[in-house]
C-alpha positions as CSV (number, residue, x, y, z in Angstrom):
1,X,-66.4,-113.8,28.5
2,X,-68.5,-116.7,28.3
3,X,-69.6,-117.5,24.6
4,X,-72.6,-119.7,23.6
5,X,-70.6,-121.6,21.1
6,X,-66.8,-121.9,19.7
7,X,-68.5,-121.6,16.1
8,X,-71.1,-120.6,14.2
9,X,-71.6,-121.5,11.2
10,X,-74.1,-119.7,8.7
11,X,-75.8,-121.6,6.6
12,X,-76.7,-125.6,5.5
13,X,-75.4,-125.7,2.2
14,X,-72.5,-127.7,1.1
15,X,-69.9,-125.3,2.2
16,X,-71.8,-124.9,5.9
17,X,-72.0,-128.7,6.1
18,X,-68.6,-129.9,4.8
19,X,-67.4,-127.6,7.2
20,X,-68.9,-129.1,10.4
21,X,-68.6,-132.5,9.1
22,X,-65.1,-132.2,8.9
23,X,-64.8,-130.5,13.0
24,X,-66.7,-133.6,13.7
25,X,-63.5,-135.7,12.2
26,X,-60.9,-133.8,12.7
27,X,-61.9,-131.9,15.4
28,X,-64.7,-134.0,17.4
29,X,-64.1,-131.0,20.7
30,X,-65.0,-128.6,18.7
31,X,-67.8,-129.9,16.7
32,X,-69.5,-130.7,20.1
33,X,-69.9,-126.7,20.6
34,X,-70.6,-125.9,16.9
35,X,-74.3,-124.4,15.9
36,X,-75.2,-124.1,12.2
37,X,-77.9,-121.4,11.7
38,X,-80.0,-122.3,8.7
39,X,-82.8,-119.0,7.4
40,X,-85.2,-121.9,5.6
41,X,-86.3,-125.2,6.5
42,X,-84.8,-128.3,4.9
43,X,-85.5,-129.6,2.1
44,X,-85.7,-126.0,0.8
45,X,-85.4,-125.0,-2.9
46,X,-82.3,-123.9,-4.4
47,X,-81.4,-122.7,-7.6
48,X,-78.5,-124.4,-8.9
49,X,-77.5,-126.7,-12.1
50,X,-77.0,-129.2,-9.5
51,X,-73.5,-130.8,-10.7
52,X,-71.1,-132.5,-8.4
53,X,-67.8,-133.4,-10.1
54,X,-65.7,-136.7,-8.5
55,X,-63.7,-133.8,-7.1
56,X,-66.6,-133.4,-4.8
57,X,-67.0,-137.3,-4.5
58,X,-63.3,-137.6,-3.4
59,X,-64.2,-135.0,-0.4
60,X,-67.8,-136.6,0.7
61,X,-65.8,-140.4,0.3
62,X,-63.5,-139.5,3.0
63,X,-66.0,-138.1,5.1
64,X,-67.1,-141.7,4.9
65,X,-70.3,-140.3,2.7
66,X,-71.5,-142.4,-0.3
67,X,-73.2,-140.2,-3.1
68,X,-74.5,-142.3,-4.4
69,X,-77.8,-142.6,-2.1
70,X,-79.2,-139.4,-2.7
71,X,-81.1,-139.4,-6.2
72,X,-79.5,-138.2,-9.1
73,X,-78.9,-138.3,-12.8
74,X,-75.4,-139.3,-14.5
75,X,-73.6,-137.8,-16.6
76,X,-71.5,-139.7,-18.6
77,X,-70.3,-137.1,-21.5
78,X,-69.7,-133.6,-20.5
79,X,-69.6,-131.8,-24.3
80,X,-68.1,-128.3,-24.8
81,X,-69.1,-126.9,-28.0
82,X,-68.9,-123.4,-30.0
83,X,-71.5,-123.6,-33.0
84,X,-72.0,-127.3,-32.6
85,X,-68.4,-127.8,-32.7
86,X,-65.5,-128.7,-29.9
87,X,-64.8,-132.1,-27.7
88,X,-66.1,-134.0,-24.9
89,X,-65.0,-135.4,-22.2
90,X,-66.2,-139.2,-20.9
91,X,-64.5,-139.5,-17.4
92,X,-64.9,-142.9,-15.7
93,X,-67.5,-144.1,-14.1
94,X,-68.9,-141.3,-14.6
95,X,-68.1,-137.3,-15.7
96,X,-70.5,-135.6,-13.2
97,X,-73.7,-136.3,-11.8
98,X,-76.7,-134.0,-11.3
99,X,-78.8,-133.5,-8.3
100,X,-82.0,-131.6,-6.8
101,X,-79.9,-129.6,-4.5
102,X,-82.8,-129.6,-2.1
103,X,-82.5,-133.1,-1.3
104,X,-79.0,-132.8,-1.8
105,X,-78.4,-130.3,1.0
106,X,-81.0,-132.0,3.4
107,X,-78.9,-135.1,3.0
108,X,-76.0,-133.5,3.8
109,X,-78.0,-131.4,7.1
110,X,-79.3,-134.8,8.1
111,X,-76.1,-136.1,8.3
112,X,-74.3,-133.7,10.1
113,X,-77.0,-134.0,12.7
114,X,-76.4,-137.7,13.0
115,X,-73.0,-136.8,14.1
116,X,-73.8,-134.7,16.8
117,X,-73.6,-131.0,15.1
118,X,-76.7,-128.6,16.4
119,X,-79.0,-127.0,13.3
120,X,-81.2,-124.6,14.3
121,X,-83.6,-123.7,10.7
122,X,-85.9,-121.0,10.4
123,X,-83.5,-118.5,11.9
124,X,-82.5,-115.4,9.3
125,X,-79.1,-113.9,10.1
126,X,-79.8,-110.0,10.1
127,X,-76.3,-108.7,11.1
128,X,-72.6,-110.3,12.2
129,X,-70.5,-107.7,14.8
130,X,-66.9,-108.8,15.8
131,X,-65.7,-107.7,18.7
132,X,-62.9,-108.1,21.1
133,X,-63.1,-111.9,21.5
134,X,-65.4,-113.3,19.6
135,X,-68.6,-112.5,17.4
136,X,-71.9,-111.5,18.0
137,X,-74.6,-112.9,15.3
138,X,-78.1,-111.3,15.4
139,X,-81.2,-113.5,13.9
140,X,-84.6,-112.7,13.7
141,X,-85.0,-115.2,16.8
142,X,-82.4,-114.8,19.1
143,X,-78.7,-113.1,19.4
144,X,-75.6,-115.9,20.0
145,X,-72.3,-115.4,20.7
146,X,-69.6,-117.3,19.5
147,X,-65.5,-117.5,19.2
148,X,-65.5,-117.7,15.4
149,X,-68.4,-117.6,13.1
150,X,-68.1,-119.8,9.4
151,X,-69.7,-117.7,6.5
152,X,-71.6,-120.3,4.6
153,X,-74.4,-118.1,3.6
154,X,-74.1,-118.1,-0.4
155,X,-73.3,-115.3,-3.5
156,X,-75.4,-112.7,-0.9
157,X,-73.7,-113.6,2.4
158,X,-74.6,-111.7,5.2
159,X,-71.5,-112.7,6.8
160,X,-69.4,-111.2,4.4
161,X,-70.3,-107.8,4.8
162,X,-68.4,-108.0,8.6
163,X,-65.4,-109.0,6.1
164,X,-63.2,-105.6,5.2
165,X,-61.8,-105.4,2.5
166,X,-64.5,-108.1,0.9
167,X,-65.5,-107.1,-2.6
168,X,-69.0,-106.2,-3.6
169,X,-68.5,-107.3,-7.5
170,X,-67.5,-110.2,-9.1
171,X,-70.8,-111.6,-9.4
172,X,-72.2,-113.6,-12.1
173,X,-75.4,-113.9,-13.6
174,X,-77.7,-116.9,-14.1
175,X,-81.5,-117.6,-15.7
176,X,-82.4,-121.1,-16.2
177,X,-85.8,-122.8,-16.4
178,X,-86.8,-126.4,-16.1
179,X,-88.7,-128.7,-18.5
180,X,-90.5,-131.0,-16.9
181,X,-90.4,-135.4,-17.7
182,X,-93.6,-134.9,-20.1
183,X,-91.8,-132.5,-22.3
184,X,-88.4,-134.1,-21.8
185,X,-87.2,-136.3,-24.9
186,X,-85.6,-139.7,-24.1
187,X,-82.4,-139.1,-25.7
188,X,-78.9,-137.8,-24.6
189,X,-80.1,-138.0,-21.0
190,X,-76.8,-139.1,-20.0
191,X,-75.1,-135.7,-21.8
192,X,-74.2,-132.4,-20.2
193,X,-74.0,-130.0,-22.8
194,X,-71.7,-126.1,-22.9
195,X,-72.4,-124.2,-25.8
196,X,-70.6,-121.3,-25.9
197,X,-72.0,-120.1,-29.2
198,X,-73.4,-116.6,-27.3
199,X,-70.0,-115.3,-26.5
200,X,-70.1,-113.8,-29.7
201,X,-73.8,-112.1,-28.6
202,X,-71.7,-110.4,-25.7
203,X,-72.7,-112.9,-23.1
204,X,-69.2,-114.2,-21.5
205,X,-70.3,-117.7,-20.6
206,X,-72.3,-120.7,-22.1
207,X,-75.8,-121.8,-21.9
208,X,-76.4,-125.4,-20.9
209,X,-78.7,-128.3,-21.4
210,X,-78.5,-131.0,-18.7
211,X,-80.8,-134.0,-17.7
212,X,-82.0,-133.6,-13.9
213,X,-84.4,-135.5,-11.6
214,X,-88.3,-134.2,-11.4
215,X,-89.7,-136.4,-9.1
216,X,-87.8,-139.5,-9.9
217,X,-88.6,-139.4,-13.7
218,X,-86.2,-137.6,-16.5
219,X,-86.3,-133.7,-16.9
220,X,-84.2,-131.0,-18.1
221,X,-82.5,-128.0,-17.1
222,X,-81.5,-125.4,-19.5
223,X,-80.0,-122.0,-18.9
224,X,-77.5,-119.8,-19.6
225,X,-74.3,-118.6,-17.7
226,X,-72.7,-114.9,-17.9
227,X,-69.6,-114.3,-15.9
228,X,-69.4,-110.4,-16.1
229,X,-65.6,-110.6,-15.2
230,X,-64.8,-107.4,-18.1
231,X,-66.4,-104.9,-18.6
232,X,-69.0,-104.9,-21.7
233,X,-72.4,-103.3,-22.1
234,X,-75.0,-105.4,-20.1
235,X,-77.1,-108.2,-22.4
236,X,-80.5,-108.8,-21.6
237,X,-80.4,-112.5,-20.8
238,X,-83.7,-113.8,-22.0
239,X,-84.1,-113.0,-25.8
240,X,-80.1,-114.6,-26.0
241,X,-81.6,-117.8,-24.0
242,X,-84.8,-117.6,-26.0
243,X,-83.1,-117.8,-29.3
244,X,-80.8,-120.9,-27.9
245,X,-83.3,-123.1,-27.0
246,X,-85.8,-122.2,-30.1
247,X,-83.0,-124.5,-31.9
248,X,-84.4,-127.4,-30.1
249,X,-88.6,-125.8,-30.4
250,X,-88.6,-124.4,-27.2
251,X,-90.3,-121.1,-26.3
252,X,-89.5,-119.7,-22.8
253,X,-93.1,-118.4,-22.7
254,X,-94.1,-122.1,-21.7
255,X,-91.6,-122.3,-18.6
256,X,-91.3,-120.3,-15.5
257,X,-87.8,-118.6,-15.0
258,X,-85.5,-118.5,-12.4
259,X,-82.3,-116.3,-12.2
260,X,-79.7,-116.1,-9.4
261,X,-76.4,-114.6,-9.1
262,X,-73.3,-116.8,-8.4
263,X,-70.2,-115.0,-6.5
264,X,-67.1,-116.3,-8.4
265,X,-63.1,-116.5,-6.9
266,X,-61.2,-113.8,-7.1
267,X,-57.4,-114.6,-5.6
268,X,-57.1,-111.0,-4.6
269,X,-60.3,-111.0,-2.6
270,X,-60.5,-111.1,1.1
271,X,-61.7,-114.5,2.6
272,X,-61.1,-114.0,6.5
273,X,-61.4,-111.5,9.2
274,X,-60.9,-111.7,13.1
275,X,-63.3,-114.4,14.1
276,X,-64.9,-114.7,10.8
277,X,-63.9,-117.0,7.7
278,X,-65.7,-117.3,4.3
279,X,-66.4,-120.6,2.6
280,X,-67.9,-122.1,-0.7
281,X,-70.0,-119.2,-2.6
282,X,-69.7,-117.0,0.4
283,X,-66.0,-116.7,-0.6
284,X,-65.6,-117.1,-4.5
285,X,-66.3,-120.4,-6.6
286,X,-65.3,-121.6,-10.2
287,X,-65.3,-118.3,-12.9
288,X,-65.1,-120.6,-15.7
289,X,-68.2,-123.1,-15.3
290,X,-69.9,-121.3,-12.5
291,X,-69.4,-125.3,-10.7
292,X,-69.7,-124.2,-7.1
293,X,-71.0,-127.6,-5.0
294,X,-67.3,-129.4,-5.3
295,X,-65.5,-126.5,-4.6
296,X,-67.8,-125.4,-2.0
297,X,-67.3,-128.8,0.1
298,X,-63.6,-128.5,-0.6
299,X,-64.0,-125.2,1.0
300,X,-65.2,-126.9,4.5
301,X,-62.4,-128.5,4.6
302,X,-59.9,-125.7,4.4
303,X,-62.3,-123.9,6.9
304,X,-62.3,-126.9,9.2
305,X,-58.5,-127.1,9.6
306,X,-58.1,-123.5,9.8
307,X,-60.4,-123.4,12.7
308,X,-58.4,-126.3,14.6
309,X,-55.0,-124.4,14.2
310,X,-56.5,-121.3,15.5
311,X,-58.6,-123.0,18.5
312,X,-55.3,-124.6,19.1
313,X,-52.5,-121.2,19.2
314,X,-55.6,-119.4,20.7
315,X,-55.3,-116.7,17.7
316,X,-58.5,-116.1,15.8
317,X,-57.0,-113.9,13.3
318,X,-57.0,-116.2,10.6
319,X,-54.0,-114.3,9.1
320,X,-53.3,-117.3,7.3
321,X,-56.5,-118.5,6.1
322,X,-55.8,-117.0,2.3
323,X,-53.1,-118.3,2.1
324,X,-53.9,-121.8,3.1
325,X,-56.7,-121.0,0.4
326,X,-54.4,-120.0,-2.3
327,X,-51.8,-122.8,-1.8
328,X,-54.1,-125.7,-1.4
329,X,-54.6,-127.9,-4.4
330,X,-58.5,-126.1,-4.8
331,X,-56.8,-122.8,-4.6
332,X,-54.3,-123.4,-7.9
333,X,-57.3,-125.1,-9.6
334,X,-59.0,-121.9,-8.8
335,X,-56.6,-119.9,-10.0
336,X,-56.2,-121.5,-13.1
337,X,-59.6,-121.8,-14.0
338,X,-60.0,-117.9,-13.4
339,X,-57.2,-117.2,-15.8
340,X,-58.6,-119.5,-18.1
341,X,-61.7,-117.7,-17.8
342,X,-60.1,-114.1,-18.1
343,X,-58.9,-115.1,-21.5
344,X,-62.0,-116.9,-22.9
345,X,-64.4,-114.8,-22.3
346,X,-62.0,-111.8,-23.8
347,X,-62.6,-113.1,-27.0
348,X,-65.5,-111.4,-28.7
349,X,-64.4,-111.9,-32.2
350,X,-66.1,-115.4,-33.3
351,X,-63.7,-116.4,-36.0
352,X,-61.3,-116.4,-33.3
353,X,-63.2,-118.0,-30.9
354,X,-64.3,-120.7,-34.2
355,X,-60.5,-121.6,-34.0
356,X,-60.2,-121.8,-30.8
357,X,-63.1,-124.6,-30.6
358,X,-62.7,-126.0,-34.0
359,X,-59.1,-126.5,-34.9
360,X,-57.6,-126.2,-31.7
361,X,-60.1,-128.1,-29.2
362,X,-57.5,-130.9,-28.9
363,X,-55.4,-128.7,-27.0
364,X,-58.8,-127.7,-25.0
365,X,-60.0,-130.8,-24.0
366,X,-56.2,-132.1,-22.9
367,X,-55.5,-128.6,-20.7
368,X,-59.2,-129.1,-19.0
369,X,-58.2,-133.0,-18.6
370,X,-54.7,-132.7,-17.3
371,X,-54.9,-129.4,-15.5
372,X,-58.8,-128.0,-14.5
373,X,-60.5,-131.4,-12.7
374,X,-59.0,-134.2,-10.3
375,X,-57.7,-131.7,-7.7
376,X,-59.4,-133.5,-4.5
377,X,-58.2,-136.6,-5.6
């Protein structure tokens, strides 16, 4: 059978775009006859905190891709608190930086397009059939063919639905809002703040306060994070997220709100299926944090080596795509952070959880430090 394309991938995020930037290095054959399919139009809005850790610096660096020209804010103290109380970290040069993920993702779009990969936008994926050989992908334009097809399609991929054995949970839950650069106070813009005082109003995250870009001038984004890894009645979001930010004489009456949901790694999931592999939130990203645009890149890259092995043996089982996952450097990171998760968020009792962040945040701050971050590197 003749196919349009040797891949497909579905969507222009980071995932989508790390993968076919790394074809186009390691792989240049392949790239050549690689479409991404992209259902908006870049630069399109996405929700999204907007933090890229060096993790994901290390990744773009050796795609010979300097971060550093996109706008964004940094982040030079990342502060983890319970009731006003735990650590900080102060990475150098910097502990994260924060960008507007639409300019973020046309960046990386327009780049792949400079080297040579095909983008078509506008084009909604309605359904992904495997068959035989290959993989048929239905749009709301057109039908393509392909030999493998790259699920890089977000928390609600289409994609993974062709997946068996693909979980439908696991799912977290987001509402942030922004305040815009008139209402924006001109201190601790450089400070990323986790306060995870609401654990202990049944909410198993944090809600955040970070600095972010509104047209070129300072603004905040503030939100709140809730895993929903055990099981627990479900909180209403907003009154929690209302009471937060009323600390700091905010009303969420004065801001619209957004909320999305953010799929998070589960090592027992399913990532691959004949033809078809999942990357960045498509597949599972960071339970603890929700951080999803490192991971997501380091994700392309698993998916682009997995692709040249299996153009290469001619066997598009990916059999061994979970476990190149699971062993990688990302994977244990992943694993780690999951477990860390699993046992923080277990903690409903807040005098517990007071000791955990008061008296014993040394030991925190130096098991994020030596064992959580730096796994790109």
């Amino acid at each position: 059978m003749q196919y349009d394309y040797d891949i497909i991938i579905v969507g222009t995020g980071p995932a989508g775009a790390s993968t076919a930037l790394h074809l186009v290095q390691i792989a240049p054959e392949l790239a050549k006859r690689t479409l991404m399919l992209e259902k908006e139009r870049h630069p399109r809005p996405k929700l999204c905190g907007g933090g890229v850790l060096q993790d994901g610096e290390f990744i773009l660096s050796r795609l010979g891709m300097d971060i550093d020209t996109v706008p964004h804010v940094v982040v030079k103290e990342a502060h983890f608190q319970f009731e006003g109380r735990g650590f900080f970290i102060a990475r150098q040069p910097v502990s994260f930086r924060v960008f507007a993920r639409d300019l973020f993702d046309q960046w990386l779009a327009d780049e792949a397009r400079q080297r040579g990969i095909q983008i078509v936008e506008g084009t909604r994926v309605r359904k992904v059939t495997p068959t035989d050989g290959g993989v048929i992908v239905e749009t709301d334009q057109a039908a393509y063919t392909a030999r493998a097809v790259v699920g890089a399609d977000g928390s609600l991929s289409v994609v993974r639905r062709a997946v068996p054995g693909a979980r439908t949970g696991h799912t977290a839950r987001l509402l942030e809002f922004y305040i815009p650069p008139e209402n924006t106070p001109p201190e601790n813009h450089d400070k990323g703040i986790f306060d995870y005082k609401v654990i202990g109003q049944g909410v198993q995250g944090y809600v955040w306060n970070f600095p972010m870009l509104s047209d070129g001038r300072p603004a905040r984004n503030r939100g709140i994070f809730d895993l929903r890894m055990h099981d627990s009645p479900l909180q209403d979001l907003r009154p929690i997220l209302q009471q937060a930010v009323a600390e700091d004489g905010q009303t969420l009456e004065d801001y619209a709100l957004h909320s999305h949901p953010i799929r998070w790694f589960d090592p027992e999931d399913s990532f691959a299926a004949p033809h078809i592999l999942l990357a960045g939130d498509a597949a599972g990203v960071d339970p603890t944090y929700g951080e999803g645009i490192s991971f997501a890149l380091g994700y392309g890259e698993l998916a682009a080596h997995e692709l040249k092995a299996a153009f290469a043996r001619d066997d598009f089982s990916f059999s061994g795509y979970k476990t190149r996952i699971l062993k990688s450097r990302m994977g244990v990171i992943l694993k780690r952070r999951r477990r860390l998760a699993a046992m923080l968020y277990s903690i409903r009792n807040p005098n517990i959880q007071r000791l955990i962040w008061w008296r014993l945040n040394f030991l925190l701050r130096w098991y994020v430090e030596t064992f959580l971050i730096d796994w790109a590197k």
